[in-house]
The first five atom37 places (N, CA, C, CB, O) and aatype in JSON, in Angstrom:
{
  "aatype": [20, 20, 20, 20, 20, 20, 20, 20, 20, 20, 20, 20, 20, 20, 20, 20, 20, 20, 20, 20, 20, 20, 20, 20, 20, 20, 20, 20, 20, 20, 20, 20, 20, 20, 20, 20, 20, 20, 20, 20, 20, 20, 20, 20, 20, 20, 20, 20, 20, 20, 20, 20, 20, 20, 20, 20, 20, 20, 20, 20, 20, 20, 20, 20, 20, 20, 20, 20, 20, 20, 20, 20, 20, 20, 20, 20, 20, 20, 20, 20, 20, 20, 20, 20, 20, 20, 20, 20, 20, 20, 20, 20, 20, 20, 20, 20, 20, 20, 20],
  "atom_mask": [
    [1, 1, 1, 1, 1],
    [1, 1, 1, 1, 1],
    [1, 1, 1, 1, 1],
    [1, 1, 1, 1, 1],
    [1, 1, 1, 1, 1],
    [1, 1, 1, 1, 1],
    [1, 1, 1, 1, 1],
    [1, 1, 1, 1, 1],
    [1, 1, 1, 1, 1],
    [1, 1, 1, 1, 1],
    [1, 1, 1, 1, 1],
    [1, 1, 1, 1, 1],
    [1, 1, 1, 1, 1],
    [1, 1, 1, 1, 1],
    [1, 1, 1, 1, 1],
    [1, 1, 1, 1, 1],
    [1, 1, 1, 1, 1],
    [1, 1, 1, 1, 1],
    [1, 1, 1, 1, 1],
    [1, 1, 1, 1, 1],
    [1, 1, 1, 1, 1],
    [1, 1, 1, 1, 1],
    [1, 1, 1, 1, 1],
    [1, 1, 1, 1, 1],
    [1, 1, 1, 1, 1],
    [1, 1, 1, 1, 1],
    [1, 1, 1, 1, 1],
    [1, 1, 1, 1, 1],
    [1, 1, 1, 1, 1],
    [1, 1, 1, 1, 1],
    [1, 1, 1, 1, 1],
    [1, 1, 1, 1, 1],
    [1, 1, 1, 1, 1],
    [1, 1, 1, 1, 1],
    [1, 1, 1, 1, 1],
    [1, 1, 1, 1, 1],
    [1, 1, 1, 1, 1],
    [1, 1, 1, 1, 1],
    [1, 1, 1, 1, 1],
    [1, 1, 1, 1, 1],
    [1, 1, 1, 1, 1],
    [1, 1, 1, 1, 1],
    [1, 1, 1, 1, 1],
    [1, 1, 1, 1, 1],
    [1, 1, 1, 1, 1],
    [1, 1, 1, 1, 1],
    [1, 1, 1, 1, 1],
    [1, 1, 1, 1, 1],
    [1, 1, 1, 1, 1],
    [1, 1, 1, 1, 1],
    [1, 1, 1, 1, 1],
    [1, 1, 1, 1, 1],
    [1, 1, 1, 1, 1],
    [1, 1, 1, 1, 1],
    [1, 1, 1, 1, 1],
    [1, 1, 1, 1, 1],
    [1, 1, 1, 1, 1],
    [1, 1, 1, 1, 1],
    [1, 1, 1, 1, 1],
    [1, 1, 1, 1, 1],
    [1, 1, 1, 1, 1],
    [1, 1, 1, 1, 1],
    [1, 1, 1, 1, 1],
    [1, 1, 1, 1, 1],
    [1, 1, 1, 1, 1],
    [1, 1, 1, 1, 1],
    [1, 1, 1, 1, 1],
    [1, 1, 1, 1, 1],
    [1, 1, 1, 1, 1],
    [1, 1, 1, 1, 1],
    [1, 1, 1, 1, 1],
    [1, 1, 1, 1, 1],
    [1, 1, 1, 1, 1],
    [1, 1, 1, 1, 1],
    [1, 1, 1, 1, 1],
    [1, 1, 1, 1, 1],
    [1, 1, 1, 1, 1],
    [1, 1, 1, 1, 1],
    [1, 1, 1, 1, 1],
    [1, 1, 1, 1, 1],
    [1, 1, 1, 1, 1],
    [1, 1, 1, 1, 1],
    [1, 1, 1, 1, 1],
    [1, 1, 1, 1, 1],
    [1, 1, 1, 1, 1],
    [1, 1, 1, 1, 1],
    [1, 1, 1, 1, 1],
    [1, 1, 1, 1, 1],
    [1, 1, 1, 1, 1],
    [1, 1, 1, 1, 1],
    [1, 1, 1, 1, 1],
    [1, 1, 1, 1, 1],
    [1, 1, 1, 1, 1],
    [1, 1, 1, 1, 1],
    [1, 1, 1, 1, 1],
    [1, 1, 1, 1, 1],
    [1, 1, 1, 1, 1],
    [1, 1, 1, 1, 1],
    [1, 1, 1, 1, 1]
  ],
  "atom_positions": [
    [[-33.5, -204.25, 0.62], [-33.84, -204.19, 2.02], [-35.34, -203.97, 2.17], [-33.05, -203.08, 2.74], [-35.86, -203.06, 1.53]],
    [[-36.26, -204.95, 3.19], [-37.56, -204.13, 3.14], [-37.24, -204.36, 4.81], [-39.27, -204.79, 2.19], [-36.4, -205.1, 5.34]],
    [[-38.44, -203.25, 5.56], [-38.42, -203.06, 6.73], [-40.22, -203.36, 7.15], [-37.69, -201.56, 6.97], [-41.08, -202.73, 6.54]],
    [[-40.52, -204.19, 8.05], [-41.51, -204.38, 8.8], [-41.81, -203.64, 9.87], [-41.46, -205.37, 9.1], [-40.75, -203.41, 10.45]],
    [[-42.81, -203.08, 10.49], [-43.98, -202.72, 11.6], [-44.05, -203.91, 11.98], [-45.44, -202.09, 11.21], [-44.37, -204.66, 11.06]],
    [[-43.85, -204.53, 13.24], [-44.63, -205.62, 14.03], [-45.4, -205.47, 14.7], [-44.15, -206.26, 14.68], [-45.99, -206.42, 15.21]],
    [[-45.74, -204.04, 14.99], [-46.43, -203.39, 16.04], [-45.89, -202.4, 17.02], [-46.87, -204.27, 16.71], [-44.7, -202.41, 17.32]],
    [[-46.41, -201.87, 17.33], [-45.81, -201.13, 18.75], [-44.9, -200.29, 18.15], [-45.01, -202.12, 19.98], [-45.04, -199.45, 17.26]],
    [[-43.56, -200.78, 19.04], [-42.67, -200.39, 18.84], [-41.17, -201.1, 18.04], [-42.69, -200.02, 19.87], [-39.98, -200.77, 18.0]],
    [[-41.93, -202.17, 17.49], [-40.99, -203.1, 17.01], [-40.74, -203.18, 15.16], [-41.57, -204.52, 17.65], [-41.7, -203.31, 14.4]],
    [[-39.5, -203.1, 14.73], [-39.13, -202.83, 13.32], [-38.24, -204.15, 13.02], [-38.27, -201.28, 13.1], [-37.18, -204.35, 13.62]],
    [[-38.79, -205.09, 11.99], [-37.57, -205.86, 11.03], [-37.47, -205.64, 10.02], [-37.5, -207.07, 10.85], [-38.31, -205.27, 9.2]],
    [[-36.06, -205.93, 9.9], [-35.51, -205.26, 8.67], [-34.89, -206.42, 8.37], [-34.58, -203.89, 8.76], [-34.61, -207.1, 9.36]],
    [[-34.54, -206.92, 7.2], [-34.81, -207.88, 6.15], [-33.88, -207.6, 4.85], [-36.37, -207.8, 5.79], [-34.32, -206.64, 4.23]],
    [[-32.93, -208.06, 4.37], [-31.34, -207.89, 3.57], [-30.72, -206.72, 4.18], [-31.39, -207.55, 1.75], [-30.86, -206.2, 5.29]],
    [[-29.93, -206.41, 3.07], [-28.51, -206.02, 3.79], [-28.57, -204.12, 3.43], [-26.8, -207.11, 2.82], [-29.03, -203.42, 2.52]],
    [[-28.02, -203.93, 4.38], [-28.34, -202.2, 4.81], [-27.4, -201.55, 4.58], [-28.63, -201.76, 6.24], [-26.58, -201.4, 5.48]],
    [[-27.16, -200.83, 3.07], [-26.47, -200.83, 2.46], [-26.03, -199.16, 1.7], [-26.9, -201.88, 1.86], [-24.88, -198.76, 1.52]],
    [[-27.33, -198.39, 1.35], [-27.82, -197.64, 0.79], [-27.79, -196.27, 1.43], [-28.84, -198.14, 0.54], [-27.65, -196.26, 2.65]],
    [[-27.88, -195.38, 0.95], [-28.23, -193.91, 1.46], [-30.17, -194.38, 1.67], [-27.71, -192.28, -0.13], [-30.83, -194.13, 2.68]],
    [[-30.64, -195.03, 0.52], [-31.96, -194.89, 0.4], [-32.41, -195.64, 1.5], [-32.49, -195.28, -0.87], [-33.4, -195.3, 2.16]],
    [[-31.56, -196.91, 1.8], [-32.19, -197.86, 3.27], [-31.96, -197.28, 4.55], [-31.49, -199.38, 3.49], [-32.54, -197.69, 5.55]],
    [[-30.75, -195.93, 4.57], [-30.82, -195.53, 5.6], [-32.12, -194.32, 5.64], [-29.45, -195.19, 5.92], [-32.75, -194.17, 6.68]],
    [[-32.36, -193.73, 4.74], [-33.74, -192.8, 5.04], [-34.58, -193.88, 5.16], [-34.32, -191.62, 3.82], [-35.38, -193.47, 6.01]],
    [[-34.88, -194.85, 4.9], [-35.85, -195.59, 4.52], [-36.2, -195.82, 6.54], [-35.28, -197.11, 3.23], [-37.18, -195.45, 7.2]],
    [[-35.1, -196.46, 6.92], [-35.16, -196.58, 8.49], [-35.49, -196.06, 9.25], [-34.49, -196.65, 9.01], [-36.18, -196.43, 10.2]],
    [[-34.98, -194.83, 8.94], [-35.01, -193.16, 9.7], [-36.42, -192.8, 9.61], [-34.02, -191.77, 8.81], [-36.87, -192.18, 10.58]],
    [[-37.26, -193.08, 8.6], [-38.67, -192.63, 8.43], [-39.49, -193.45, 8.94], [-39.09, -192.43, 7.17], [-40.7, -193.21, 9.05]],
    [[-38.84, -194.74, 9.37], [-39.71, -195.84, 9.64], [-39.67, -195.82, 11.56], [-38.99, -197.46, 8.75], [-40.63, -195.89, 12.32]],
    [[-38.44, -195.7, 11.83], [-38.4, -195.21, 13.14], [-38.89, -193.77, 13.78], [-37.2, -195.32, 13.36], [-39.23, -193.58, 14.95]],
    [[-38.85, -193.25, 13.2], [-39.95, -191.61, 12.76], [-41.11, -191.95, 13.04], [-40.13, -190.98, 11.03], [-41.51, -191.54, 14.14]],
    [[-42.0, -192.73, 12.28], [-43.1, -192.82, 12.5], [-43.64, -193.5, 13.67], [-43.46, -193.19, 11.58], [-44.77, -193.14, 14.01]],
    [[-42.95, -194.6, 14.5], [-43.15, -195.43, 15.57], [-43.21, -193.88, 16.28], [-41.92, -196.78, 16.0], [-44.18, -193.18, 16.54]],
    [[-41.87, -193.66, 16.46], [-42.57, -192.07, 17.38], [-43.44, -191.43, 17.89], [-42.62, -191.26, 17.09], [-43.96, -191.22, 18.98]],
    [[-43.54, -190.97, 16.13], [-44.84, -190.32, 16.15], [-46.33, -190.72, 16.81], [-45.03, -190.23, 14.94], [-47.22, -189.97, 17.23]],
    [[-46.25, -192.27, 16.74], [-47.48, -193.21, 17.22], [-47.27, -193.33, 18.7], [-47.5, -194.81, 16.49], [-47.99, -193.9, 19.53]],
    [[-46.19, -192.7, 18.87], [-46.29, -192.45, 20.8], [-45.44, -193.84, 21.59], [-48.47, -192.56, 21.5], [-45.55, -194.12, 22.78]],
    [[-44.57, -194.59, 20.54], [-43.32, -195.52, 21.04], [-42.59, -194.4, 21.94], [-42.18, -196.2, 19.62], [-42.56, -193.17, 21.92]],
    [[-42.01, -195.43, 22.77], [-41.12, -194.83, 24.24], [-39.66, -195.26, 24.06], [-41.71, -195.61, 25.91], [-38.61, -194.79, 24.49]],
    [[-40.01, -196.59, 23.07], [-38.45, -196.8, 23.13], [-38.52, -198.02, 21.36], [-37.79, -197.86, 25.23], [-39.43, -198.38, 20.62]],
    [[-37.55, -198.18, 21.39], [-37.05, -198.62, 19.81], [-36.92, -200.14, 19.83], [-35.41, -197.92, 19.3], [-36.71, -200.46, 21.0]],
    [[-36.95, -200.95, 19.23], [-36.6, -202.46, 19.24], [-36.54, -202.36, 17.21], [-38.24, -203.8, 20.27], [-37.24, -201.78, 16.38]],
    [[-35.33, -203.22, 17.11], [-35.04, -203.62, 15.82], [-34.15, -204.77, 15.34], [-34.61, -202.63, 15.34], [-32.96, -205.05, 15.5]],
    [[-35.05, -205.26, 14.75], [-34.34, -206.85, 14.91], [-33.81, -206.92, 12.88], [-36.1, -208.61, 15.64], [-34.49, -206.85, 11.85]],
    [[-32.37, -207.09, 13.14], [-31.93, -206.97, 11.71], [-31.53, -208.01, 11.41], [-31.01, -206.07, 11.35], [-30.31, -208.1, 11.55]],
    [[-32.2, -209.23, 10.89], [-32.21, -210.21, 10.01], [-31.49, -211.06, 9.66], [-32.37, -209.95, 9.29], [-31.42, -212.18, 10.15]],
    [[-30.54, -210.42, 8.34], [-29.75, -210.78, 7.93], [-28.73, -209.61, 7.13], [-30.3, -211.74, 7.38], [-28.18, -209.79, 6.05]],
    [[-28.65, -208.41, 7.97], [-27.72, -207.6, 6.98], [-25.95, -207.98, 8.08], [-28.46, -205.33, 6.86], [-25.65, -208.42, 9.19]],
    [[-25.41, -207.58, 7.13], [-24.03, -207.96, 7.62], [-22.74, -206.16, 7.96], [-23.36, -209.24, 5.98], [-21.61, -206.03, 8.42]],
    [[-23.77, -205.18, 7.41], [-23.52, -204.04, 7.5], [-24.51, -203.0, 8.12], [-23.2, -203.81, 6.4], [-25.69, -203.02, 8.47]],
    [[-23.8, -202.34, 8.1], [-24.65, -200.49, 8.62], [-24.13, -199.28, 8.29], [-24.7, -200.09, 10.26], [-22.99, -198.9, 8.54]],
    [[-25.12, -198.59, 7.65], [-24.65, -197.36, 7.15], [-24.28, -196.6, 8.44], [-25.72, -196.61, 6.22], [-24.87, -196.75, 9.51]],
    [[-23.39, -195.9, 8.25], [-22.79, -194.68, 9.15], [-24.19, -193.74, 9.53], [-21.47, -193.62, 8.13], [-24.35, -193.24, 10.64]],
    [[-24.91, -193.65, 8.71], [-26.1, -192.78, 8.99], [-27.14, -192.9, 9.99], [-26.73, -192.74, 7.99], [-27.51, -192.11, 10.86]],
    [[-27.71, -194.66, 9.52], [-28.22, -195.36, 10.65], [-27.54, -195.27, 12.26], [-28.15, -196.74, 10.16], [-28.14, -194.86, 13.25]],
    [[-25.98, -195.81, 12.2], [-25.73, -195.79, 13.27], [-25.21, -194.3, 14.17], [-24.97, -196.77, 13.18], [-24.77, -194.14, 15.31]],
    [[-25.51, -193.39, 13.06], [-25.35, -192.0, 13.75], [-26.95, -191.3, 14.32], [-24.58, -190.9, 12.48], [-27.03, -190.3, 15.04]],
    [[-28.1, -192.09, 13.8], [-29.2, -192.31, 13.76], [-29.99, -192.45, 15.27], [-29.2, -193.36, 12.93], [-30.79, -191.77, 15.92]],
    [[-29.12, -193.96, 15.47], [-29.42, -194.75, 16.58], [-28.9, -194.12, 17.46], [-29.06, -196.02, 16.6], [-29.63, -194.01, 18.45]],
    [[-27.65, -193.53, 17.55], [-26.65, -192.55, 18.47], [-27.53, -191.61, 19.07], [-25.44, -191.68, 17.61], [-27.83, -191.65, 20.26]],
    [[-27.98, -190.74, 18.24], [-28.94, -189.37, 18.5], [-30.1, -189.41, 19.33], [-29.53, -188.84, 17.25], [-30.55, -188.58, 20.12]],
    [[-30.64, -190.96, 18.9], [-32.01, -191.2, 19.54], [-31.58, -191.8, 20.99], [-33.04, -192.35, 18.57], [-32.46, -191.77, 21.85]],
    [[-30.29, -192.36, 21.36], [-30.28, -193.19, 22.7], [-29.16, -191.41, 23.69], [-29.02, -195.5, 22.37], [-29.35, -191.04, 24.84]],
    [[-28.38, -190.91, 22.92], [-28.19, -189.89, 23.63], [-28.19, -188.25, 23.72], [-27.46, -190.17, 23.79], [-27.52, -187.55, 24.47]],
    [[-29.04, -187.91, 22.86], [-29.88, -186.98, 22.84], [-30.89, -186.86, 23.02], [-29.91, -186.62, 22.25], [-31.07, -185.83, 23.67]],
    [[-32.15, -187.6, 22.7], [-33.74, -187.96, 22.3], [-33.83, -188.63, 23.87], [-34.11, -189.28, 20.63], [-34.83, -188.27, 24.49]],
    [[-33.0, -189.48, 24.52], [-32.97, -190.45, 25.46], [-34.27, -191.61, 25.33], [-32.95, -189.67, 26.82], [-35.09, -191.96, 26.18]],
    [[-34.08, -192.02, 23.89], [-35.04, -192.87, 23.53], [-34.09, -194.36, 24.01], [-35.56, -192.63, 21.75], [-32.86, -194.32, 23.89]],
    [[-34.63, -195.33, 24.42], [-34.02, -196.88, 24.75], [-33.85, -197.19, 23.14], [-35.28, -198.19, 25.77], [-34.75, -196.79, 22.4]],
    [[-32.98, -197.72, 22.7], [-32.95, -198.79, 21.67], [-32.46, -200.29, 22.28], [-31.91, -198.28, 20.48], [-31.87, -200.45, 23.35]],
    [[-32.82, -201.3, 21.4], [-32.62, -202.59, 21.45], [-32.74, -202.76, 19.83], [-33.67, -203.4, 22.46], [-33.53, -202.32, 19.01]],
    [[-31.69, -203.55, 19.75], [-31.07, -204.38, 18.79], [-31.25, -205.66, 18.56], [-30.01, -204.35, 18.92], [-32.05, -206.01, 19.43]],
    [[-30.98, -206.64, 17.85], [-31.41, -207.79, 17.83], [-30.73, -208.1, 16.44], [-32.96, -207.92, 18.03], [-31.11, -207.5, 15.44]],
    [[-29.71, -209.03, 16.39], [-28.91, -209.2, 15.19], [-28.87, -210.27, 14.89], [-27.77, -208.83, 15.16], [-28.78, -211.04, 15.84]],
    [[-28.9, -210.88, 13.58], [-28.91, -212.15, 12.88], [-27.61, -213.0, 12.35], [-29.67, -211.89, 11.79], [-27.44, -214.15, 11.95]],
    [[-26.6, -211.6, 12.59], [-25.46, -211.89, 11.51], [-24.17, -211.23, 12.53], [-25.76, -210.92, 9.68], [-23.95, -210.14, 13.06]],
    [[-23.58, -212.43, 12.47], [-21.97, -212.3, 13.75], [-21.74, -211.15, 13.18], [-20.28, -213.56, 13.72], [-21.89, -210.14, 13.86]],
    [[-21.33, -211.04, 11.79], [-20.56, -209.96, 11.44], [-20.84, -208.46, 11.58], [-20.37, -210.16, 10.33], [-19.99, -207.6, 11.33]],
    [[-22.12, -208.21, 12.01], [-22.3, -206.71, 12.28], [-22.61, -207.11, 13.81], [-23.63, -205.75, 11.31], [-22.68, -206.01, 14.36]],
    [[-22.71, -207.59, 14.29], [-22.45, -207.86, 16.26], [-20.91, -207.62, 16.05], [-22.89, -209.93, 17.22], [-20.69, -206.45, 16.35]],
    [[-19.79, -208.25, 15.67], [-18.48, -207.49, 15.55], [-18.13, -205.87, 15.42], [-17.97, -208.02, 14.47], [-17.46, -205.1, 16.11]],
    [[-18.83, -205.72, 14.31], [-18.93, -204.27, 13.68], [-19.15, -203.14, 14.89], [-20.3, -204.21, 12.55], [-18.3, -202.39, 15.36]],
    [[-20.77, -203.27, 15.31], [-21.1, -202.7, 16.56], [-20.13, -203.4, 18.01], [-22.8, -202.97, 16.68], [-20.36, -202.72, 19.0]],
    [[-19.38, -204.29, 18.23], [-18.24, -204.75, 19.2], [-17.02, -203.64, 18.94], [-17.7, -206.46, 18.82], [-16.36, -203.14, 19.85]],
    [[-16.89, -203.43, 17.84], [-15.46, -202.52, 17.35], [-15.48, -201.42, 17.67], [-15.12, -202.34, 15.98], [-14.58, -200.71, 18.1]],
    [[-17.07, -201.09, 17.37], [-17.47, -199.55, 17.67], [-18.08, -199.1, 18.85], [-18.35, -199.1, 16.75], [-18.57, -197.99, 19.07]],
    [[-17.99, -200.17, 19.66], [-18.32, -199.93, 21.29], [-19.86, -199.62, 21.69], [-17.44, -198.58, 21.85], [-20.17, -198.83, 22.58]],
    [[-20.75, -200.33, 20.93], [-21.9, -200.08, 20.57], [-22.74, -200.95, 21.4], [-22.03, -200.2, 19.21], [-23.9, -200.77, 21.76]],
    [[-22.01, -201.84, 21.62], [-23.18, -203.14, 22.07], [-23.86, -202.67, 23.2], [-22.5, -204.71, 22.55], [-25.05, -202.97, 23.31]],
    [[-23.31, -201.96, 24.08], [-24.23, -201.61, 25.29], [-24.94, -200.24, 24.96], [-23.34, -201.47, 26.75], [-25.84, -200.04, 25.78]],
    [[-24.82, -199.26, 24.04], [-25.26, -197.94, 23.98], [-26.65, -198.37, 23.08], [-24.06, -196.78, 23.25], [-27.51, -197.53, 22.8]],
    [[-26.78, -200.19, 22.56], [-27.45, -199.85, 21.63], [-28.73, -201.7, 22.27], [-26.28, -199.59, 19.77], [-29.57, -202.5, 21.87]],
    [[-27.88, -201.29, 23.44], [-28.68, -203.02, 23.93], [-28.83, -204.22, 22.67], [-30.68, -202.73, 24.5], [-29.82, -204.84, 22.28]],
    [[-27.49, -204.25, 22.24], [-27.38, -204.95, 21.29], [-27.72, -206.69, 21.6], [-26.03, -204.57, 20.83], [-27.78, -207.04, 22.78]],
    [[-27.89, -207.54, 20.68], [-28.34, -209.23, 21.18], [-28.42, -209.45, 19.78], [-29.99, -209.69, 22.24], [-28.9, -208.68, 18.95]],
    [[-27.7, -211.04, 19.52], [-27.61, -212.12, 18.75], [-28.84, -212.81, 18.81], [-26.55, -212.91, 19.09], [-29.11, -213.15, 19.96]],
    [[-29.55, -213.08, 18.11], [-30.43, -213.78, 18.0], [-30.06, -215.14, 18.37], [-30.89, -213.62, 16.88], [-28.93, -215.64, 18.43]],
    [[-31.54, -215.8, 18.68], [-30.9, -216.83, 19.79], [-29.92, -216.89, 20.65], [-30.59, -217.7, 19.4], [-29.34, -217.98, 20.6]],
    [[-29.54, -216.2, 21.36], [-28.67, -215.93, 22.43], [-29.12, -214.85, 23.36], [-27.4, -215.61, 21.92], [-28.42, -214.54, 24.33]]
  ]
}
C-alpha cells in the first residue's frame, strides 16, 4: 500500500489495505493533514478491495466525535459493497469513481 498528499486536504491510497501497518500508516497520514489545519478529509482509494476494522473505526471517530467531514472516493465495487453492508456510505460521503 503507499499513500499520497495531493495537497490540502486530499490523501490516495494506492493497493490493497490490508495490514495493521497500513492502517497506522493512514491514521498518521490523516494526522498530519490535521495538524496542517485541514477542516475536513477527502480519500480516494484506488484500488483496495478491503478495509481494516481500524481504519474504518478511524474514519467513524473523526466524522462523529472530531465532527471532521470525510469523503471517500472508491475505485473498487467491492469495498463500495463492504461500506453499503455497513451502512457507511452516507456517514462517510462515500462515491465510485466515475460516478
Amino acid at each position: 500500500m503507499n499513500i499520497t498528499n495531493n495537497g490540502g486536504n486530499e490523501l490516495t491510497v494506492v493497493g490493497n489495505i490490508k495490514t495493521i501497518e497500513d492502517s497506522l500508516e493512514i491514521k498518521k497520514a490523516i494526522e498530519g493533514l490535521l495538524q496542517r489545519g485541514a477542516k475536513n478529509i477527502v480519500m480516494k482509494i484506488q484500488d483496495s478491495f478491503s478495509m481494516t476494522s481500524t481504519v474504518i473505526g478511524h474514519l467513524m471517530k473523526l466524522v462523529n466525535i472530531d465532527k471532521i467531514p470525510v469523503s471517500v472516493q472508491l475505485g473498487d465495487q467491492r469495498l463500495y459493497q463492504l461500506l453499503e453492508d455497513l451502512s457507511l456510505l452516507q456517514t462517510f460521503n462515500v462515491r465510485l469513481a466515475g460516478k
